[in-house]
N, C-alpha and C positions, 0 to 999 in steps of 0.2 A: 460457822455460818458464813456465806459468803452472800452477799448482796449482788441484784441484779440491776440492768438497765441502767436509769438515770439514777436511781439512789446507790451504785457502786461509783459512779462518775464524782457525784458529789461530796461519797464519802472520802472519796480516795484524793480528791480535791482540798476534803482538810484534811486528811491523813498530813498531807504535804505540807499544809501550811501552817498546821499546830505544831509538827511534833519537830524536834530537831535532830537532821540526819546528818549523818557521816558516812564512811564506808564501811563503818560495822552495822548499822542500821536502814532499814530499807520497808515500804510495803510487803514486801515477802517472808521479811522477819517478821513483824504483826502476824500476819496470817498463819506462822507458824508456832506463833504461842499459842498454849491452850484458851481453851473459850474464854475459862473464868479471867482470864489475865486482859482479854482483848472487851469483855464486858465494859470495863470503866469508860475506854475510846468510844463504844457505839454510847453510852448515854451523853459524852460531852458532844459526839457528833448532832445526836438529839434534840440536845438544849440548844445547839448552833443552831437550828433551823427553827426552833418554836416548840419541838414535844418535848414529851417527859416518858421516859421506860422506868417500870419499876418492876422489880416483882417483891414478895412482901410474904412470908411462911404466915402462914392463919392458925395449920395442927401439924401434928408431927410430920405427917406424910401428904400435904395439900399447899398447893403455893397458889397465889394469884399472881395473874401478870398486868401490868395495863402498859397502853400507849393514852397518854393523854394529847388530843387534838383540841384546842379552841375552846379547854376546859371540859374537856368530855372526854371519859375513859372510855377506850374500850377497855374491859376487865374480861379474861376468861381465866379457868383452872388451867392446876397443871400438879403432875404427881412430885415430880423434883426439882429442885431449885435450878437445872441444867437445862432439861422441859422448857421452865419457866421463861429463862432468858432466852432461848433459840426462837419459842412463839414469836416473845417480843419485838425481838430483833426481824423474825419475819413479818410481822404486823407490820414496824414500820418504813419496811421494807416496800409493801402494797402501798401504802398509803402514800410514800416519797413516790413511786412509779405512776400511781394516777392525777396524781396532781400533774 
């Protein structure tokens, strides 16, 4: 999932200022791990600004996602737990962009 506008600007702004880099490590490295591995980075990106990403398995084959705002989920479905996080991650992807 790659972030646009001001929420790539942002994130990539604490990419830089969380994580600690050397020349074996780089934004291009993040983005080349798989999703599941770069998951942990967008929810601490999340919390740095105010939300919360979750997603939360309900049945075997049903996940919910939320972006929580100001105490308010948004929650929708999603069939896999991969689904799940990409929504997420686009949720609050809109939501950094309109503000």
């Amino acid at each position: 999932m790659r972030l646009t506008g001001k929420a790539k600007e942002q994130f990539e702004n604490f990419h830089y200022e969380k994580l600690i880099y050397s020349e074996f490590w780089s934004l291009n490295k993040f983005y080349g791990l798989p999703e599941s591995m770069q998951w942990g980075v967008y929810q601490d990106w999340a919390d740095s600004l105010g939300y919360e990403i979750n997603v939360l398995r309900i049945h075997e084959n049903d996940y919910d996602w939320s972006v929580w705002v100001d105490e308010e989920a948004k929650i929708q479905k999603a069939k896999t737990r991969q689904e799940a996080r990409k929504s997420a991650i686009e949720k609050l992807n809109e939501i950094v962009n309109e503000k």
